[in-house]
C-alpha positions in Angstrom: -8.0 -13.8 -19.0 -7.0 -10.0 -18.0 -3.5 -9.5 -19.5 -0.8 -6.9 -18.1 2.9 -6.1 -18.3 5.5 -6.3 -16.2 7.8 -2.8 -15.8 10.9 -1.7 -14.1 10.7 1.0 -11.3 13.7 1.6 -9.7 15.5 -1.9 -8.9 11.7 -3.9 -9.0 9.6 -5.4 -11.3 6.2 -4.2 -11.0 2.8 -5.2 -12.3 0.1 -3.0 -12.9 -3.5 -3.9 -11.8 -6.6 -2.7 -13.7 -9.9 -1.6 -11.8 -11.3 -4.8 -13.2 -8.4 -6.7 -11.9 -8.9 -4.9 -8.1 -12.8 -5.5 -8.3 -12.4 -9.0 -8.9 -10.2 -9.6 -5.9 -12.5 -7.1 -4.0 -9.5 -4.9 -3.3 -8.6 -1.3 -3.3 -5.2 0.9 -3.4 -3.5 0.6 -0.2 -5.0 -2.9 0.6 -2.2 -5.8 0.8 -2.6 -8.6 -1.3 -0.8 -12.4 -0.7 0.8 -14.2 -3.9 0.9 -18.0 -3.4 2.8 -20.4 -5.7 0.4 -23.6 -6.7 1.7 -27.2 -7.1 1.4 -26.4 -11.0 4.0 -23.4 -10.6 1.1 -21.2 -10.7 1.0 -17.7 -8.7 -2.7 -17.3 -7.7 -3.2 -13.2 -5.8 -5.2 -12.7 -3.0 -6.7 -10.4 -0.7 -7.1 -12.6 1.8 -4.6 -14.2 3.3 -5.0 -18.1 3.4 -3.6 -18.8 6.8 -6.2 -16.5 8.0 -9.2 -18.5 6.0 -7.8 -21.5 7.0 -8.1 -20.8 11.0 -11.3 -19.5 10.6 -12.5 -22.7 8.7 -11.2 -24.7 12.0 -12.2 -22.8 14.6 -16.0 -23.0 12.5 -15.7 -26.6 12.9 -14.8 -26.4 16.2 -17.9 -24.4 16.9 -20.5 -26.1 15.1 -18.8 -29.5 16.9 -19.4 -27.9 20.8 -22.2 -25.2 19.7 -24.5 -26.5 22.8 -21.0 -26.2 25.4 -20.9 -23.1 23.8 -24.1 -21.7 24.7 -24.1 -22.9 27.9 -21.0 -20.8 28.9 -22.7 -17.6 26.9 
């Protein structure tokens, strides 16, 4: 468990995230990360964005279903 505070600047409430934080989600300054509420109430952060990695997990199925159609219109 990494623990952090949460600060005012100007009229928001910001978080501060450690290098170690950014290196585990394989992020950087700059990058944009995706905050999604869990059934639980939990936030879980991201740097990828789930709607994203969801697509690509179909269209994966998709391709592995029709990989010889596939080929043959290569």
């Amino acid at each position: 468990m990494i623990e952090t505070k949460i600060r005012k600047v100007g009229n928001s409430a910001v978080i501060t995230l450690t290098t170690e934080m950014l290196t585990l989600l394989d992020a950087k300054e700059g990058d944009t990360l995706f905050v999604v509420r869990g059934d639980d109430g939990s936030l879980k952060i991201m740097a990828h964005d789930p709607s994203v990695a969801k697509a690509l997990e179909a269209a994966e199925i998709v391709m592995d279903e029709n990989r010889d159609l596939l080929q043959a219109l290569a």
